[in-house]
C-alpha atoms as one frame of an Amber mdcrd trajectory, in Angstrom:
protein
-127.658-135.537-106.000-124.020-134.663-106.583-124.684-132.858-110.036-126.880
-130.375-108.026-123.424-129.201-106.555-121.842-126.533-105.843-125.139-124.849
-104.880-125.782-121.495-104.269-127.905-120.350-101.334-129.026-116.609-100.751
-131.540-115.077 -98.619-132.773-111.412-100.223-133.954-108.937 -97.864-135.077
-105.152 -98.006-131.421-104.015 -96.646-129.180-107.088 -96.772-128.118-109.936
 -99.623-127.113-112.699 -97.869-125.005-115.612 -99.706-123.304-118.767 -99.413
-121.889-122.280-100.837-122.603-125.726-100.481-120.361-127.439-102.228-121.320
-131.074-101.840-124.672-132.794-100.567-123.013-133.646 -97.046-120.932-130.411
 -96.779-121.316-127.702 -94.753-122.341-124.080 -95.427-119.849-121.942 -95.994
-118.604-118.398 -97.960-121.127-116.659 -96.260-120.911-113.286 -97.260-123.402
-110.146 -96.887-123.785-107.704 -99.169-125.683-104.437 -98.962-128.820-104.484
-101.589-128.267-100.897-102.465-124.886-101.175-103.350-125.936-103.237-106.612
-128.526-102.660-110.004-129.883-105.911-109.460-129.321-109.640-107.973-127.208
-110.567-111.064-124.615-108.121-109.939-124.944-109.072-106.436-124.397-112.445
-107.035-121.894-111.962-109.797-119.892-109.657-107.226-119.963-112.718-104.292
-118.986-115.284-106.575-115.344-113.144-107.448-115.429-112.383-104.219-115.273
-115.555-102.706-113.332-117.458-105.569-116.463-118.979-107.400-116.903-117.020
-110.352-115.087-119.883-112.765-114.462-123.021-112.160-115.110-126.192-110.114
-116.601-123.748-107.406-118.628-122.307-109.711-122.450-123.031-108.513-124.630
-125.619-110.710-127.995-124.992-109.232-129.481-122.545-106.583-132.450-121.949
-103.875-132.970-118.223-103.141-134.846-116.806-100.675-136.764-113.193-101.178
-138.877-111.062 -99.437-142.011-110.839-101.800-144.666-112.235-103.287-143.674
-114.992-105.764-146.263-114.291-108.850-145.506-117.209-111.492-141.964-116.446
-112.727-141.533-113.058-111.509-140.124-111.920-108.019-140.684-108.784-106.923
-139.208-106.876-103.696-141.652-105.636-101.514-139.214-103.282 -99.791-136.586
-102.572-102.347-136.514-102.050-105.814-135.468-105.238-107.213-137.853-107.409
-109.267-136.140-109.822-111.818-137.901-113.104-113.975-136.398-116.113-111.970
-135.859-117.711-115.322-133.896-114.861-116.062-132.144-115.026-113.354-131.372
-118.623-113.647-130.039-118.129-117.330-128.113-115.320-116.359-126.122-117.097
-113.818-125.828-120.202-115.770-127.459-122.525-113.448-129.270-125.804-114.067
-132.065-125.281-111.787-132.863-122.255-109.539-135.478-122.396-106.893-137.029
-118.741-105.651-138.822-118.733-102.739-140.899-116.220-100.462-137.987-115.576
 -97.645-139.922-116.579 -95.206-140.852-119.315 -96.522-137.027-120.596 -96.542
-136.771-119.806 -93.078-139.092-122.016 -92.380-137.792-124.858 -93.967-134.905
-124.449 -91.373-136.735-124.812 -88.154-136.667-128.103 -87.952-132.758-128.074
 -88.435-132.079-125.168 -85.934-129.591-125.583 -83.451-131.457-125.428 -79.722
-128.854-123.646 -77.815-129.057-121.036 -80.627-133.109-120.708 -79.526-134.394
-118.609 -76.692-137.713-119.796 -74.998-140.080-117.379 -74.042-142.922-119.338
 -72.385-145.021-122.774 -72.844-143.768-126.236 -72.666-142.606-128.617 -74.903
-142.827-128.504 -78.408-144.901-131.222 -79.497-142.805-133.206 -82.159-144.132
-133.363 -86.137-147.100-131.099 -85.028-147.506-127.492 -87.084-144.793-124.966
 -86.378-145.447-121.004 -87.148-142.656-118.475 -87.741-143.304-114.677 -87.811
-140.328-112.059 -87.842-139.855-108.247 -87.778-136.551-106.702 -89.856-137.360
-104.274 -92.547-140.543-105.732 -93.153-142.700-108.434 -91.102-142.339-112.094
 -92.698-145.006-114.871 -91.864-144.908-118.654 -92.669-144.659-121.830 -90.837
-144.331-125.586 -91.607-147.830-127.817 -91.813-147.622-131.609 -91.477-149.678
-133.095 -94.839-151.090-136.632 -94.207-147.754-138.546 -94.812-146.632-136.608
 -91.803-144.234-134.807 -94.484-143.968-131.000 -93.711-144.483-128.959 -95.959
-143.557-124.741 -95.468-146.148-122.101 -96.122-145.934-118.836 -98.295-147.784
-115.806 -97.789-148.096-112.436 -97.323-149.329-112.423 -93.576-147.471-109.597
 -92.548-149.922-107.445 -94.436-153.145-108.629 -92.232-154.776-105.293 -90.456
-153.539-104.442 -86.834-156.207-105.402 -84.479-155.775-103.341 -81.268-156.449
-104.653 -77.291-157.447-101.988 -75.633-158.806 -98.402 -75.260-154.467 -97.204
 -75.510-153.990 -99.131 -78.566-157.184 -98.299 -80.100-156.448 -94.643 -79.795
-152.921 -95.306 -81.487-154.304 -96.787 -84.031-156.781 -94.296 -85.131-153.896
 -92.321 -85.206-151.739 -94.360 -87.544-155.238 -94.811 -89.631-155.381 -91.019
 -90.441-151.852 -90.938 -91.373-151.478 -94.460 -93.808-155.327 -95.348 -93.979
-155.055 -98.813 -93.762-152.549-100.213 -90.570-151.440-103.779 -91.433-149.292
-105.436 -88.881-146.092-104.577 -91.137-146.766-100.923 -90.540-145.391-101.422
 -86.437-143.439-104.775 -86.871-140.393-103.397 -88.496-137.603-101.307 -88.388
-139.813 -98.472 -89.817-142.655 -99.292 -87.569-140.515 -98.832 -84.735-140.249
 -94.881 -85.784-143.858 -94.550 -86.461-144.841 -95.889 -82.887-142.448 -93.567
 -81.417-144.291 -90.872 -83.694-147.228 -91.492 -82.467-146.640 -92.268 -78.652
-145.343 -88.347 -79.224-147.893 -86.944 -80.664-150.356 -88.407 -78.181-148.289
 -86.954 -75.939-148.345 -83.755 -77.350-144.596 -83.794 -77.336-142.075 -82.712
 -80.559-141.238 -85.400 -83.030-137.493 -85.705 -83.374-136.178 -87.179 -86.547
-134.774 -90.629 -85.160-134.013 -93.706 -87.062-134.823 -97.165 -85.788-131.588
 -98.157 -84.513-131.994 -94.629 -82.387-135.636 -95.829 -80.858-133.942 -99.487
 -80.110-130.875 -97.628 -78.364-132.617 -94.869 -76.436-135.582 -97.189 -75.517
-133.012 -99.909 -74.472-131.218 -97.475 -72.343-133.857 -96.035 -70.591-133.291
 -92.171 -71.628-135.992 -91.743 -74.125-139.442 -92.454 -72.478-141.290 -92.103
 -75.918-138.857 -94.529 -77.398-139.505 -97.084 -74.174-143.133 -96.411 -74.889
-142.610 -97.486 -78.741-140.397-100.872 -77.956-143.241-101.908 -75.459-145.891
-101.220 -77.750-143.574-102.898 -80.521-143.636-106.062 -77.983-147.212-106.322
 -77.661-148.183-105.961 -80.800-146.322-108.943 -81.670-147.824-111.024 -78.924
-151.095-109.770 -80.662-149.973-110.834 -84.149-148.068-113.819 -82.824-150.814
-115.218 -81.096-153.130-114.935 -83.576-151.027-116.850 -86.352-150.204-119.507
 -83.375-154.030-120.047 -83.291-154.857-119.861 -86.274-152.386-122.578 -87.177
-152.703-124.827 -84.106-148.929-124.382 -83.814-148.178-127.041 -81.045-144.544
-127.597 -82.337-143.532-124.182 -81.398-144.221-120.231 -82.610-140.487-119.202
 -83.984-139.424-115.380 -83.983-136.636-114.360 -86.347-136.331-111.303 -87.723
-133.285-108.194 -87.271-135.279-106.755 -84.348-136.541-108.706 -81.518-132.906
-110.956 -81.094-131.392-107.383 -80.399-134.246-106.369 -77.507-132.798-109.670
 -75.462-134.056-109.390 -72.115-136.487-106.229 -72.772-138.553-108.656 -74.693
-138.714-111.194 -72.381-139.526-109.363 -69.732-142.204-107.055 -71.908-145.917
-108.093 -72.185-145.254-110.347 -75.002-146.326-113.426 -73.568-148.919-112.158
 -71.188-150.319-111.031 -74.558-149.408-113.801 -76.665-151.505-116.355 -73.997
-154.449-113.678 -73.916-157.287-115.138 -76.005-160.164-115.505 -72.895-161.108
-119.278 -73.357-158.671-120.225 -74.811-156.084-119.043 -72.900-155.031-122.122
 -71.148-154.084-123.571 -75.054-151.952-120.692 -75.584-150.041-121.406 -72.471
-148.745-124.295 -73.322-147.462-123.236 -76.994-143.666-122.404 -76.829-142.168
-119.341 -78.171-138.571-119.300 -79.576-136.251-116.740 -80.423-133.923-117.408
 -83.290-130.810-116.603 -82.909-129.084-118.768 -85.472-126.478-115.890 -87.126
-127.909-116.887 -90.661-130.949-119.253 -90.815-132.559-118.630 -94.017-129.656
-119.774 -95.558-129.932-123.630 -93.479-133.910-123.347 -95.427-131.987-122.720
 -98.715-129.921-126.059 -98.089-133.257-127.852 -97.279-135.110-127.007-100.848
């Protein structure tokens, strides 16, 4: 409907606040401006702060409703960060801004109200054939945390986007290697969930840990130093940590793919894995991805895209 415009789109990370217009129903996204989460007290401030900054604070531009995208748990009315420190009522919120209707969603679960609306030359394949058309799709994504969701035909044949926390299921390991890295990671955090490796941080601790099964010194590196010095082929430890980074995902991957039946496609979005490029492809992530013994043949024929749509969560926020 015309009344729900302007509308006001953002997708909340750990790191990043991501946020944009739509002004009318058949218009296209635009004022798309990212904003550093720790650089504001809360999303009010953040989204205050766009709004001058892009000329919508008063007037016609001024945004009637909004869909927001965050990445935690929505409990009833209350959204909490599972990364940052934000947490805020999303009636609040919605009062606060002076909108008529605000929708907040699990991030992930915005994303995946995009898929269907992603541009194909902005998708890598890795692997599989065709995706088969109005079948289940499953998304999965690694940035500062490790998002999981997907879209489920219901009987209409409408599809309908999931929201979870599947990022948070334990790490299962594949062999004797990863089982000895893992009892590693379990005396450190106790409990490994699949967030603990898929993510910017996880990137450091599976550097850590190739190390000190290597009985080599620890250096103090940050992600974007593993990604750059594993890249480039002058840290071996870091090389060791991006491959075990890849497989890890074909692990996790593949199990959400089978778990869902997702014959329209598994979709990878996420900071990290656009920015490996060619190392991933050429990793063990589909080798692992297809592994599952009898079923192996199935997995083979599931496609796996890369997203590489600049800011896709922001197309989901359009779609609710």
């Amino acid at each position: 409907m015309q009344t729900d415009y302007p509308k006001l789109l953002g997708d909340i990370g750990g790191t990043h606040v991501r946020l944009a217009l739509k002004l009318s129903p058949d218009g296209p996204i635009e004022h798309i401006v990212k904003l550093m989460l720790r650089d504001h007290a809360d999303a009010v401030s953040a989204i205050e702060d766009y709004l001058a900054q892009v000329g919508a604070a008063t007037g016609a531009m001024r945004p009637r409703t909004g869909c927001i995208g965050a990445a935690g748990p929505v409990l009833g009315d209350h959204l909490q960060l599972f990364n940052a420190p934000w947490g805020f009522s999303i009636e609040g919120l919605r009062q606060a801004l002076g909108l008529t209707r605000l929708r907040v969603l699990n991030d992930f679960t915005v994303l995946a109200l995009a898929l269907p609306h992603l541009p194909k030359a902005e998708l890598r394949q890795i692997g599989g054939d065709e995706p088969v058309a109005g079948m289940t799709m499953g998304l999965i994504g690694a940035g500062t945390g490790l998002g999981v969701s997907g879209l489920v035909p219901n009987l209409r044949g409408e599809m309908s986007p999931i929201a979870g926390e599947g990022g948070h299921v334990t790490l299962p390991p594949s062999n004797d290697d990863e089982e000895r890295l893992i009892a590693l990671l379990r005396g450190r955090f106790g409990h490994v969930s699949a967030e603990r490796v898929l993510s910017g941080s996880g990137l450091v601790v599976l550097y850590e840990a190739h190390a000190q099964l290597a009985g080599r010194p620890v250096e103090a590196l940050d992600p974007a130093d593993v990604t750059q010095r594993g890249l480039s082929g002058q840290c071996a430890l870091c090389e060791a940590a991006l491959h075990s980074f890849c497989l890890f995902m074909g692990t996790v991957a593949s199990n959400l793919a089978v778990s869902l039946g997702a014959q329209g496609g598994l979709f990878i979005g996420g900071g990290i894995v656009p920015l490996l490029g060619d190392f991933f492809e050429r990793s063990g992530f589909r080798a692992r991805f297809d592994a599952k013994g009898r079923y192996a043949e199935y997995m083979r024929r599931i496609p796996v895209f890369v997203i590489h749509t600049p800011y896709p969560a922001l197309i989901g926020a359009a779609q609710a």
